[in-house]
N, C-alpha and C positions, 0 to 999 in steps of 0.2 A: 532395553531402556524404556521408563517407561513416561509421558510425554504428555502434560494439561495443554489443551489446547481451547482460548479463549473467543470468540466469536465463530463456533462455527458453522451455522448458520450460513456467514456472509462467504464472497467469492474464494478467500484463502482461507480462510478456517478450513472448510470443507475439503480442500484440495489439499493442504498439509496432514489431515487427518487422513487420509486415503492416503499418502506415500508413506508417514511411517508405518501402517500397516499392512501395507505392499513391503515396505522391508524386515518386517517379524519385529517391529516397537508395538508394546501396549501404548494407544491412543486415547485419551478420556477427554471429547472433544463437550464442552460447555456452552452455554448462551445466556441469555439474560433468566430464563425460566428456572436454571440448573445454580446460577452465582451471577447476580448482579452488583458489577465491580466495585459501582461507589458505597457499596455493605460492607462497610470493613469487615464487620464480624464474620458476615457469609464469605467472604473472601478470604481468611482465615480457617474459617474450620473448614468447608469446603476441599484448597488447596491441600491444609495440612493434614485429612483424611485422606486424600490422594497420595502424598506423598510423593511427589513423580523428580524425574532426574531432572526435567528441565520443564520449563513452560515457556509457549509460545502465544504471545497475547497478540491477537490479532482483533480485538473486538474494539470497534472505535464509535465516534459519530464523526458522520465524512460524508453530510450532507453540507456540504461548503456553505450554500448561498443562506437556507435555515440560518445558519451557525451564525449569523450578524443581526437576527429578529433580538431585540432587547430581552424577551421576556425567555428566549432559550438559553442567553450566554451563560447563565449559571449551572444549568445542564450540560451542555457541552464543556464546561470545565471541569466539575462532577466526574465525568466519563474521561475525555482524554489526559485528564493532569490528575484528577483525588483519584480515580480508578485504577489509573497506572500504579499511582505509587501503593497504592491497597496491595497491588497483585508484588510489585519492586520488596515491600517490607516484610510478604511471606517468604519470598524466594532467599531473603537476607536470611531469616529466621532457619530457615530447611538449608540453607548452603547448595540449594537449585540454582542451577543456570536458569538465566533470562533473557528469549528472542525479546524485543522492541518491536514491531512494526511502525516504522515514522514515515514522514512527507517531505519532500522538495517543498514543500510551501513553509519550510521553517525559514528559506532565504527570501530577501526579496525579489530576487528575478532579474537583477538591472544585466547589465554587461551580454556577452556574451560565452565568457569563460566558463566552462565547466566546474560545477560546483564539487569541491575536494569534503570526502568523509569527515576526516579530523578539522574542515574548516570552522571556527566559531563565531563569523559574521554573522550572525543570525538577526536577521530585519521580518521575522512576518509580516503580510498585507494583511492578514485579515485571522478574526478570530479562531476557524482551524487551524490553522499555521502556529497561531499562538499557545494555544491548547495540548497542540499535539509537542510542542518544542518542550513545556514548560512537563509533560510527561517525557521525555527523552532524558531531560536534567535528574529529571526525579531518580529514574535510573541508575545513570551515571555516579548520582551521590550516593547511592544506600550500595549497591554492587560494585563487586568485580567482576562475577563471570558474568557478563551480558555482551548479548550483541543488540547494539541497535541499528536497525537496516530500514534506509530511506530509500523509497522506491513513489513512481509516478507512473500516470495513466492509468490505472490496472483495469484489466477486464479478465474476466473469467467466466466459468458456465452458471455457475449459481447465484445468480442474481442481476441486477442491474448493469449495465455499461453501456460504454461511447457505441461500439461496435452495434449492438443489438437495438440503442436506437437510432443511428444513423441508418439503418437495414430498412425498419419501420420505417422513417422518415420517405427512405429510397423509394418506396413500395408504391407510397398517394403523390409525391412530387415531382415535378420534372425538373426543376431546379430547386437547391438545395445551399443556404449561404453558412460558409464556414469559415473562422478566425485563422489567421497566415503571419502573424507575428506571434504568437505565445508555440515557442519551442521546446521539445522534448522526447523522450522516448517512450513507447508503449511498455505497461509488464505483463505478459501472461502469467496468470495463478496457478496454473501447472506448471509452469516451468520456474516458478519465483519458489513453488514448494516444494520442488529436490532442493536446490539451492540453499534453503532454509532447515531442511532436515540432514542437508551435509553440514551444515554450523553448525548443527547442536551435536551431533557426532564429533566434532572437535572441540580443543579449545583454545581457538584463534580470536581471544575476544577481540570486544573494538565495535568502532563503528565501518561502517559499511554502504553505499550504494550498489541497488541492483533494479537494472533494468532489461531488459531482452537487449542484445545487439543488433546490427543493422542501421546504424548510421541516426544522428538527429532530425527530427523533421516538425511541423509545424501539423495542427490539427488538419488543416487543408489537403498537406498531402496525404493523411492516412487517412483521410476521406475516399480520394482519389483511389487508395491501393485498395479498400477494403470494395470501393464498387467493383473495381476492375476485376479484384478474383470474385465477388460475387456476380459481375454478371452483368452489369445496370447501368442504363445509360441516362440514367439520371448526371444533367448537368451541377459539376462543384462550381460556386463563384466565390474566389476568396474576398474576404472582408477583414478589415481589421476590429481589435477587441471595440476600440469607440465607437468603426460603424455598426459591431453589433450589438453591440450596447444593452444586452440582459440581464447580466450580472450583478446582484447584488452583491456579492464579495471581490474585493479586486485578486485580477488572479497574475498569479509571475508571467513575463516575458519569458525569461529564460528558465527553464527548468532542466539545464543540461548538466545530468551526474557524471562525473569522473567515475568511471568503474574497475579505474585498473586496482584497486589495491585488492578487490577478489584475486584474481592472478598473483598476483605477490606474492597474498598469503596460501595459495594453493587451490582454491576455489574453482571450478571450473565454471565458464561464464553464462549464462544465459544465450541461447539460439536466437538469431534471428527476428525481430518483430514479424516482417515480411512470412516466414516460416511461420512463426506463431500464429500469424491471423488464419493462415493456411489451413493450420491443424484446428483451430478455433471455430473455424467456418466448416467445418468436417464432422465436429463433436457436437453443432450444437445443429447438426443436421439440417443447414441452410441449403 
């Protein structure tokens, strides 16, 4: 099979790229330099020179707080909504299957109910949220084969994340203040990219939640676990989002995905967050 794969560069690109080729898939992993998405034309000839059974668009802007400066919103629409559908209208064209990469930020957070795949309450806080929702739709209307899979937290080895700088942070601080109301699960990018290269091996479309397993928790506590197997006795104080009050972008309370319909449909689930930081903190040679 052979498999475009779009940001790879960033934490999943990279790691989806590396498992289909660990399973004998041709990988043609892309970035801004190779097909910048809101080019219709380059995202046309590009894809359709590729030709590939499926593509997996993983390149976004998911600089949250950015994402609400006036002078970017038309960028970040550009990218998460006209980019999407750039890449949605070739796959239509080739009759290629289409991964989605979406956000828990397409809801608005309230409750504490786990948010279901097929739910279509969609309230975003904030300009990612919206961007990234109004590419989902994009989706959904041009395709059939697609999956679109929402997923939260993520951290990986290639680049940026929670984990690498709370690590930093640990390192000059003795105490350390971290928000204990906004709930959710972490996703590792290794283990989020079998999971995504078993969907394109099938065809279970649909939408989909995936996040690692190991229970809900609030940033506070994965604070907490990520010193403890690192080592650190840097004190956590929890605070809430008002006391900590940085945020340009408002961000959900609740971010708790329902993940049973992987199972359902045959999926098998994601390991452990707990495990994952484990392996995380092993690979990035902490």
């Amino acid at each position: 099979m052979k498999v475009l794969v779009t940001g790879v560069k960033g934490q999943l690109g990279f790691d989806v790229v590396n498992e289909l080729e660990k399973r004998g898939h041709t990988a043609v992993g892309v970035d801004i330099a190779e097909m910048d998405i809101t080019d219709a034309e380059k995202v046309n000839s590009v894809i359709t020179e590729v030709n590939p059974d499926a593509v997996v668009h993983c390149a976004a802007w998911t600089a949250v707080d950015a994402a609400e400066d006036g002078a970017n919103i038309p960028k970040v629409r550009a990218i998460n909504a006209g980019g999407t559908r750039n890449i949605a209208e070739v796959c239509k064209k080739l009759g290629c299957k289409m991964v989605y990469i979406s956000t828990d930020y397409v809801f608005d957070g309230q409750g504490t109910k786990p948010w279901e795949p097929d739910c279509k309450d969609y309230k975003p806080l904030n300009v990612y949220g919206q961007t990234k929702l109004e590419g989902e739709l994009a989706v959904a209307q041009l395709l059939e084969k697609y999956f679109i899979v929402r997923i939260a937290w993520v951290f990986g080895v290639n680049g940026k994340n929670f984990i690498k700088t709370m690590l930093n942070v640990g390192k000059t601080h003795d105490t350390v203040r971290v928000v204990n109301d906004q709930v959710g699960t972490p996703t590792y990018t290794y283990d989020l990219a079998r999971l995504l290269v078993d969907m394109v091996e099938s065809d279970k479309y649909g939408y989909y939640h995936a996040t690692n397993e190991g229970g809900y928790i609030s940033w506070y506590d994965f604070t907490c676990e990520i010193y403890r197997q690192a080592g650190y006795s840097t004190k956590v104080i929890p605070v809430t989002t008002a006391e900590y009050g940085l945020s340009k972008a408002a961000r959900p309370f609740n971010s708790r995905l329902d993940k049973s319909k992987l199972v359902e449909n045959g999926f098998r689930p994601l390991p452990t967050w707990q495990d994952a930081l484990s392996r995380y903190l092993k690979e990035i040679e902490f």
